[in-house]
N, C-alpha and C positions, 0 to 999 in steps of 0.2 A: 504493500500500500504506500511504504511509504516513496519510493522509486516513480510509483505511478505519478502519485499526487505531484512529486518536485516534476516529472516533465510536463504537466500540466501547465506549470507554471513559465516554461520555456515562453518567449517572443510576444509574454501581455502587452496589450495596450497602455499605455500609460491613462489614470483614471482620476477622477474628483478626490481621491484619498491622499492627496501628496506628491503626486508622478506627473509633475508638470514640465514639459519640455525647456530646454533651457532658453530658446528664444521664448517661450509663453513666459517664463520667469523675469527675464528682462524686460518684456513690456509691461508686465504686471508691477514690477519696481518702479517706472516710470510716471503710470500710471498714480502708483501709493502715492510716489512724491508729489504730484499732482494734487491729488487727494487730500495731505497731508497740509500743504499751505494753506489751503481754503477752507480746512478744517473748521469750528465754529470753536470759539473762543470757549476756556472751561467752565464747565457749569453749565454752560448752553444748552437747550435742549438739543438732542440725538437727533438728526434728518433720518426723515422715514420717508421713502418712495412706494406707491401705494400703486401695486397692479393687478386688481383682482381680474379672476379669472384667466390671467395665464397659464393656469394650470388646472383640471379639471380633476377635483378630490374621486378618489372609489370608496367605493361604500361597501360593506360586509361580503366581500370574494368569498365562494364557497371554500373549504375547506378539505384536505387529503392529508397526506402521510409522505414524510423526504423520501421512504424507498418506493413509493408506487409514483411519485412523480418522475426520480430519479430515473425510472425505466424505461418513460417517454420519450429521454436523449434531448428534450430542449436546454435545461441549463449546463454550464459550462461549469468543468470542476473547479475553475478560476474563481466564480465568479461571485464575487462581494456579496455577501450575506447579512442584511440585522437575523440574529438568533435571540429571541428570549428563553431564560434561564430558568423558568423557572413554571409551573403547573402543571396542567396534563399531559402527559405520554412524552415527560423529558423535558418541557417546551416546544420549540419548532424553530423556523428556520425560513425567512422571505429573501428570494435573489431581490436584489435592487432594481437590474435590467427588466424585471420583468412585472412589477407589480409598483416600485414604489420611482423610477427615473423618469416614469411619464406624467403620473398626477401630483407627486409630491406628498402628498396627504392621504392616508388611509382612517378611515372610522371604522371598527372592527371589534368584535367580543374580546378579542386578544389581544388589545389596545390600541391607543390613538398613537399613529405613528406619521412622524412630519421628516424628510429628508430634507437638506439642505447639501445641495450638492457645492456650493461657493465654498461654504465654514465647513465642509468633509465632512459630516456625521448626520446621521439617523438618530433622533429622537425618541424615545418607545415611553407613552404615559398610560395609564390605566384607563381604561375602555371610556368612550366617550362619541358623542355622535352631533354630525354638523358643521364640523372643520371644515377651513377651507385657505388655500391660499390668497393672501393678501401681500405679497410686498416685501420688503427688505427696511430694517435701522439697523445703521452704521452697518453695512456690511451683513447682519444676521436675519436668517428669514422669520417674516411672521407671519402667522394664522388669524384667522379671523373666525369667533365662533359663532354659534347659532343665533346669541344673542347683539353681536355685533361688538363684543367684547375683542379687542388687540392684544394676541399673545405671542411672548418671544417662542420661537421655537426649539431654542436650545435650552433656556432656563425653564419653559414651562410658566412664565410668570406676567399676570396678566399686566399693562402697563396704560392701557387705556380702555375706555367702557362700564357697563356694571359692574362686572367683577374684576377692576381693581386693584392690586394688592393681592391675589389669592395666586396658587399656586398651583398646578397639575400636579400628580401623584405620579412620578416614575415609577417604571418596572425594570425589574432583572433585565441585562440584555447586556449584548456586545457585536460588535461585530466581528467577521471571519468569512471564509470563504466555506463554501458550498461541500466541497469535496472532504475538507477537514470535518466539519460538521459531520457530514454523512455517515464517515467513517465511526463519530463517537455518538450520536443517537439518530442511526435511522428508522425507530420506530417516534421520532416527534412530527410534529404536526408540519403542518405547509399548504400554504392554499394548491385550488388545483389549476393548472397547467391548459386543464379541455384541449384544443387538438394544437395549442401553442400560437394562434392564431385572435383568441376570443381577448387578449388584454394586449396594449401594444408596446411591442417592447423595443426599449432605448435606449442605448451606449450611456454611460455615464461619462459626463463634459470632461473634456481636456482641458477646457478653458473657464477663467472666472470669468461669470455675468459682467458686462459693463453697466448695467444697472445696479446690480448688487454692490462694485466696487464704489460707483458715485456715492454711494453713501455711507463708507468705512468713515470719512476722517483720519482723523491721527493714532496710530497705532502704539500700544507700549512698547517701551525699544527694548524690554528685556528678551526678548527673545524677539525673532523674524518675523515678520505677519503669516507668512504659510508654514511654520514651523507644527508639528503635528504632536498633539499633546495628549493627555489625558488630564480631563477634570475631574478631582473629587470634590464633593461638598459633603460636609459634617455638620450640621445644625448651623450656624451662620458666621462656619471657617470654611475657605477655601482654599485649593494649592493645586497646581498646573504641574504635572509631570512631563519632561519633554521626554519624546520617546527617537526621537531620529536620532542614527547613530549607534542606538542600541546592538548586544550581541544577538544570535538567535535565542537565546532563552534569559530572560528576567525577572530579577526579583527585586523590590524595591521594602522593608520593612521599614516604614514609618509613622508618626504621631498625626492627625487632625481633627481639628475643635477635641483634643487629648483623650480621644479615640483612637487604639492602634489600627493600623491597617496596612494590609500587605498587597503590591500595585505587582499583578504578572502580565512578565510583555512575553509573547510568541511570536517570534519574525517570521516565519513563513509564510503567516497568513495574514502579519500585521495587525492583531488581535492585541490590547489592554482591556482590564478591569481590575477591580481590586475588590475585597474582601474585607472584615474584618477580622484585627489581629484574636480575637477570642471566638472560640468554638463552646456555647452552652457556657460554662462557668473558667475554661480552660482556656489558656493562653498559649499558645501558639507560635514557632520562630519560622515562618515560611521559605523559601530558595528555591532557585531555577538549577534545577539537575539535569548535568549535562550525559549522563549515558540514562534515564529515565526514557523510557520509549515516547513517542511522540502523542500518543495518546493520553498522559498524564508526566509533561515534563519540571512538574513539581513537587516538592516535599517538605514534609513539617521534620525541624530536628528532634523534638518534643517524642514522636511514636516513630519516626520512619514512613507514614502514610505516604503515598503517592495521590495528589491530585489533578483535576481535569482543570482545564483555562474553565470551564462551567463551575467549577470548584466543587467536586464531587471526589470525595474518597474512593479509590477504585482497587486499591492493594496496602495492604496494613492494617493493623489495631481501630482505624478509626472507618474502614470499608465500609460505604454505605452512607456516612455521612454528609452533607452539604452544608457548605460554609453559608453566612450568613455577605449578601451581596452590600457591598456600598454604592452610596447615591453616584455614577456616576457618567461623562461623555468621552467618545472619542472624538477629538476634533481638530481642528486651527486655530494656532492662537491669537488670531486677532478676534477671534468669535468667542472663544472664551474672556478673553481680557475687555471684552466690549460688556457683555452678560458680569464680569466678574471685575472689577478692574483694583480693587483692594485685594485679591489672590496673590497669594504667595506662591514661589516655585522652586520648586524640589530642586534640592543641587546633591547629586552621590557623591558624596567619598570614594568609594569604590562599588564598580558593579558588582552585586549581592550573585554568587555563582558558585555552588562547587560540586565535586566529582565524586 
């Protein structure tokens, strides 16, 4: 499998995740700077560009199984997956190309999910219905709900409308590829496919929106504007992991809002999440184990456990287990630092790694 899976990955496309070509990269600097002088002074309100209906939301897609889709031959073992972590039959498992790169917006029993293909990440909040796209501030997309309430799509956090102040309820999730996924629960869920024909499907962008971009502003210089991070949030502390660079297996064991939590990155599939550092009443020292098979290439020093990037105990004392998920996104950090701009960011010492 695992032979298969890396030639899979021979001669990708470069995608909305980071794999911006270097000429896209240069005009997109250009652009920033651009962007960046006209900025609006601090404190200013955020410029919001408002395009509803360019994108047309789906509504509750019937529902199948990753291995009765998988037999169909339409998705690609490449290709970019949100996976939720967490309910019936494992979770499941949405290609992007195929369900969420053309409407943006799903409304679904298995949650409200909003892509943003500019800020790289897939949003997954708890079920909800009437979404719809609305538009970009600073850069990040937003929803518009039923009741004409304006919400970010990466925080979840309504910013204009009735509701205000309130906030979506994220769910478990991560992203990963298709093939990976498959391999470690193809009995989870997945909409169905019908003859590959009935939903339409659409490369994910090589290139940032120039609408999207008109309304970044000035970016925090701590890191790059396209720099590819992980956000956690802990009650109302935050902290920005950058993930580019990294080895193929990571482990990050760190403190936020003085919650421990441990951050696993898997390069092949370009997959973060994290976890919390306590399991039930037990504390926990997590690492990226580098001869661990690729099906669980982490471990607790505490029992020996072998874990899944889903964080599932699959070999050891604590088999059978699931960690408890933290609040958190995959994305860009000008999208996080816009949503989050008091966020702290993680700096290692050394890559958490051993043998």
């Amino acid at each position: 499998m695992k032979n298969e899976t890396t030639a899979l990955r021979v001669g990708r496309k470069p995608d909305a995740f980071g794999r911006l070509s270097p000429w896209s990269k240069v005009l997109f600097a250009l652009a920033l700077a651009g962007a960046a002088n006209a900025a609006d002074e601090p404190g200013a309100q955020r410029k919001l560009l408002a395009k509803p209906g360019l994108f047309e939301a789906l509504t509750e897609p019937p529902c199948s199984y990753c291995s009765t889709q998988h037999r169909k031959g339409f998705i690609r073992g490449e290709d970019r997956v949100l996976a939720w972590l967490r309910g019936a039959h494992n979770g499941g498992a949405m290609p992007l190309r195929h369900f969420l790169a053309g409407p943006r917006v799903i409304n679904d029993t298995y949650g409200l999910f909003f892509y943003d293909a500019d800020g790289g990440y897939v949003a997954a909040f708890k079920k909800d219905y009437g979404y719809t796209f609305y538009g970009w501030r600073s850069g990040v997309m937003v929803a518009k709900g039923p009741d004409g309430t304006l919400w970010s799509a990466l925080s979840g956090r309504a910013f204009e409308g009735p509701k205000k102040g309130q906030r979506l309820e994220r769910v478990p999730s991560t992203l990963t590829e298709w093939s990976y996924w498959l391999m470690l629960h193809p009995e989870s869920t997945a909409y169905d496919l019908f003859d590959g024909k009935k939903y339409r499907v659409v490369e994910l962008p090589t290139e940032m929106n120039a609408e999207a971009r008109e309304t970044m502003g000035q970016v925090d210089a701590r890191l790059q504007p396209l720099a590819n991070v992980l956000g956690v949030e802990v009650g109302n502390k935050t902290k920005a992991y950058p993930l580019d660079g990294l080895a193929e297996r990571a482990c990050f064991m760190d403190e936020v809002g003085g919650e421990a939590v441990a951050v696993f990155w898997y390069g092949p599939t370009r997959s973060a999440v994290a976890y919390r550092g306590k399991l039930e009443d037990r504390s926990l020292t997590f690492y990226a184990d580098t001869i661990s098979p690729e099906t669980a290439p982490f471990k607790d020093k505490e029992t020996g456990t072998r874990w899944t990037l889903a964080g599932r105990g699959v070999d050891g004392p604590l088999k059978g287990k699931e960690l408890t998920w933290s609040d958190i996104i995959q994305c860009r950090w000008y999208a996080w630092a816009a949503e989050y701009p008091d966020s702290a960011v993680y700096s290692p010492v050394k890559q958490s790694a051993e043998k």
